[in-house]
C-alpha positions in Angstrom: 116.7 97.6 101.1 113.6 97.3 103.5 110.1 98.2 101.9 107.9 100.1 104.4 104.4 97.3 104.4 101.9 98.6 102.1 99.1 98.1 104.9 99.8 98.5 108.5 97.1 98.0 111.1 98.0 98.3 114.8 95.8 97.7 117.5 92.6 97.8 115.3 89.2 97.9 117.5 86.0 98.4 116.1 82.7 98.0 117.8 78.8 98.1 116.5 77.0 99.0 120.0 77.5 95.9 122.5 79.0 94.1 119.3 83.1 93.8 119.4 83.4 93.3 115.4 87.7 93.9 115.3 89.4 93.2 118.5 93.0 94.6 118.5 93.7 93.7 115.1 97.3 94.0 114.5 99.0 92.8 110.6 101.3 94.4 108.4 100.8 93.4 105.2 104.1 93.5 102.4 103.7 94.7 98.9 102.6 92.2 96.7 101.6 89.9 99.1 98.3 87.7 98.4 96.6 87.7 101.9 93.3 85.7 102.5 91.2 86.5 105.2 89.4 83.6 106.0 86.7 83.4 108.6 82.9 82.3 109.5 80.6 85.3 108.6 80.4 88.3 111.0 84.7 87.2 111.9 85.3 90.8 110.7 86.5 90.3 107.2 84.2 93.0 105.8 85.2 95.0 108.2 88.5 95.6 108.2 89.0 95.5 104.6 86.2 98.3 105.0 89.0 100.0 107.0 91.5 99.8 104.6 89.7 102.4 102.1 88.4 104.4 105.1 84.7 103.2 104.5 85.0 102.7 108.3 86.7 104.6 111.3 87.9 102.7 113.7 87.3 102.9 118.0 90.8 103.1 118.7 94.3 101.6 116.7 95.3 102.8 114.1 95.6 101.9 110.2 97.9 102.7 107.6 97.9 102.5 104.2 101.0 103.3 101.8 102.6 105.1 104.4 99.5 107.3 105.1 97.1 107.0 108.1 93.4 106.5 106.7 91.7 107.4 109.9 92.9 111.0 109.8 92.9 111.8 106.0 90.0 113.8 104.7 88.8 115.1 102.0 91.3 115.3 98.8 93.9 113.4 100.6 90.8 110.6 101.4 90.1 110.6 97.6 94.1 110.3 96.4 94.3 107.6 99.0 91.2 105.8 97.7 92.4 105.7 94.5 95.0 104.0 95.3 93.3 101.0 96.5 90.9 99.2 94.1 88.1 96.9 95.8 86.4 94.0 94.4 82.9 93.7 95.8 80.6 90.5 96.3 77.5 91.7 94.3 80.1 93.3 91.4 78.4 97.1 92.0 78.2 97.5 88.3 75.8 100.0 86.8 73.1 97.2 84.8 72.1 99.3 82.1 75.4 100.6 81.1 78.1 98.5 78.9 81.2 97.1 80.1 83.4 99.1 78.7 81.4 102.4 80.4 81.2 100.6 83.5 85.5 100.1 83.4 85.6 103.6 83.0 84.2 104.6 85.9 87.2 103.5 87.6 89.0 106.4 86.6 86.4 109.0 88.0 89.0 110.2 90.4 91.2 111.1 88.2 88.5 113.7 86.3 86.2 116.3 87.3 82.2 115.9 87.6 79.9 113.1 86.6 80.8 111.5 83.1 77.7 110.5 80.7 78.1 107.9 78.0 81.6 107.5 76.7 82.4 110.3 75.0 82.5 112.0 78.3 86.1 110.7 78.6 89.0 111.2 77.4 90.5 109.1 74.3 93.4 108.3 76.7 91.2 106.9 79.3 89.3 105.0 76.1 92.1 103.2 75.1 93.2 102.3 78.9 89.6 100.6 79.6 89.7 98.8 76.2 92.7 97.3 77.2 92.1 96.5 80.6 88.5 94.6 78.6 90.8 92.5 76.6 92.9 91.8 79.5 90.0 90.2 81.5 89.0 88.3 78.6 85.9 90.5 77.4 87.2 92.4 74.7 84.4 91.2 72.2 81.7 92.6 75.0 82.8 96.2 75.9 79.4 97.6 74.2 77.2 95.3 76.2 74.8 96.0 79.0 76.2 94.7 81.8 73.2 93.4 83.2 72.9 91.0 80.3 76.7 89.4 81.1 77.0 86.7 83.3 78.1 86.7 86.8 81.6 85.9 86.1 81.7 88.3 82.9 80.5 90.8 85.3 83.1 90.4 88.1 85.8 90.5 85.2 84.2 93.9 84.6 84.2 94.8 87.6 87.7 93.8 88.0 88.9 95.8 85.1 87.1 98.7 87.1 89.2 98.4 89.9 92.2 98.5 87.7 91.6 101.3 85.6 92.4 103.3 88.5 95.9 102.4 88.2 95.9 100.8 92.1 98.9 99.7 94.4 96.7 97.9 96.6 93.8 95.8 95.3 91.3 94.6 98.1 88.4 92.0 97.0 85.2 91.1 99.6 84.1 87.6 98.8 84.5 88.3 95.3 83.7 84.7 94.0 80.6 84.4 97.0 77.7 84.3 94.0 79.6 82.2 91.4 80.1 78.6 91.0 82.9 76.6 91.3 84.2 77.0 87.9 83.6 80.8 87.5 85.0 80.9 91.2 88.4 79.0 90.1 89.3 81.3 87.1 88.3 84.8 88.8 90.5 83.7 91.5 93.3 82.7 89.2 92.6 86.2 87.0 92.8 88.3 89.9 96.2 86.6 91.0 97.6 86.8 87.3 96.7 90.3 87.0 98.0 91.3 90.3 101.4 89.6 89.7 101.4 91.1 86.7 101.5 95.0 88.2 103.1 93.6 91.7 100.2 94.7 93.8 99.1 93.5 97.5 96.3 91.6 97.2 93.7 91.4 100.5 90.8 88.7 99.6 88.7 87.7 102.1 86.9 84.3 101.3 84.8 81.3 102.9 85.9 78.4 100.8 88.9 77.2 102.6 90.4 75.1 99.8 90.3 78.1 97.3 92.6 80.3 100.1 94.8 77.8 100.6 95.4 77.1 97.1 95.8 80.9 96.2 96.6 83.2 98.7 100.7 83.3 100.1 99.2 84.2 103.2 96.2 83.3 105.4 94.7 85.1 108.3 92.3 83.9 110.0 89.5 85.7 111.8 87.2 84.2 114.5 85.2 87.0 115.9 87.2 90.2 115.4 90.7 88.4 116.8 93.4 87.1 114.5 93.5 83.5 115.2 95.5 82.2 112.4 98.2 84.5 110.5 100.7 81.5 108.4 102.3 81.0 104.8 99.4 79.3 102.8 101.9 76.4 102.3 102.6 75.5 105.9 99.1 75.1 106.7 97.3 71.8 107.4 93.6 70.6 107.4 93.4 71.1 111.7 95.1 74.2 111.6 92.1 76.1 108.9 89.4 73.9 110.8 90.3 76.0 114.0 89.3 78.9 112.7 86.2 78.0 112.5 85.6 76.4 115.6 83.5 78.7 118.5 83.5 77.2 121.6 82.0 73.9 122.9 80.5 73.8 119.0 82.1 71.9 116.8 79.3 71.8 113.9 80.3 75.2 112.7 83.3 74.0 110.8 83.0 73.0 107.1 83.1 69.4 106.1 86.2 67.9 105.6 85.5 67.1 102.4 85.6 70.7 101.0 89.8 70.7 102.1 91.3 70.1 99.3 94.6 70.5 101.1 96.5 68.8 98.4 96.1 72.2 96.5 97.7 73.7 99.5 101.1 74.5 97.6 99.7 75.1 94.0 
């Protein structure tokens, strides 16, 4: 039985002024696929995962999303759409002086009407849900803490929860390990992957550490400048064939040392 792809692009061109930031991007993307975007900064990674939610309208192309065009949709169809898709964002976007377990529930403002204040606000059902999405991401014994006194990987396992408790098909993540270290980086990447098996949702994570993708995502594409210049298995590729990416012509010192490949990992 063929699946229809969870995200289609076609032909995807965006431009800022003089600035060609997607140049006739075209992926489909399966359900429950892990697909890395992998690029220098300014390739377009933000970009078009920006399209996928409809944070951005694209010049000409077209994107689809669960079988529903993004560009066109509007209003109540936009929000149904959006809700569909959870994003992970670099910074976490988590409100500091709220706890976690407030901040998780936020994720389900979609599904209720007006603003919610303190946790009360919500329903007992949606409670529960964001208690156990907490203990899921490892943070059960922190649900009444401010979020601003976690620490940057408690808070992008908040955050994470958050994009859950909508109940997504799709989960998109923006550099979501850019302001962590290694470690922290290593086990939100492994959470996000466990968690996503777990509910059988396409992953899109865009990231700069090469080893990381390779080691995690079942797909890479790579970006140089708006074009796809790489779209393989994770486990086919080799060290020359991630270096390209991020060569720009006649410059070679734009790639990232060898030394951060660990390509062994490749098929982990």
């Amino acid at each position: 039985m063929h699946h229809p792809a969870a995200i289609q692009l076609d032909s995807l061109t965006k431009r800022y002024g003089d600035t060609v930031a997607l140049d006739d991007v075209t992926l489909d993307i399966a359900p429950g696929e892990r697909t890395v975007l992998l690029g220098l900064s300014g390739s377009g990674k933000s970009t078009l995962l920006r399209h996928l939610n409809g944070l951005e309208q694209p010049d000409s192309g077209s994107v689809s999303v669960l079988g529903a065009p993004v560009a066109t949709a509007r209003g109540r169809e936009l929000r149904q759409l959006r809700s569909r898709v959870g994003f992970i964002f670099q910074q976490f976007e988590l409100v500091g002086p709220r706890t976690a377990l407030e901040n998780v529930l936020t994720g389900a403002l979609s599904e209720l009407r007006g603003p919610r204040l303190g946790l009360l606000a919500y329903p007992k059902a949606l409670r529960v849900r964001a208690a156990e999405l907490l203990a899921e991401v490892g943070l059960e014994e922190r649900a009444f803490q401010r979020a601003d006194t976690l620490s940057g990987g408690q808070q992008q396992r908040v955050a994470i929860a958050r994009a859950l408790m909508q109940q997504p098909e799709i989960l998109l993540a923006d550099e979501p390990v850019a302001s962590l270290d290694p470690e922290s980086s290593q086990q939100i990447m492994a959470l996000i992957r466990e968690l996503a098996e777990r509910r059988g949702l396409a992953v899109v994570c865009s990231l700069h550490q090469v080893e990381l993708a390779l080691g995690w995502g079942s797909r890479v594409v790579g970006l140089r400048a708006g074009k796809v210049v790489l779209d393989a298995p994770a486990h086919s590729l080799d060290e020359s064939a991630v270096m390209a990416i991020y060569q720009r012509a006649g410059d070679d010192s734009v790639a990232p040392p060898a030394r951060q490949l660990d390509l062994n990992g490749a098929a982990a």
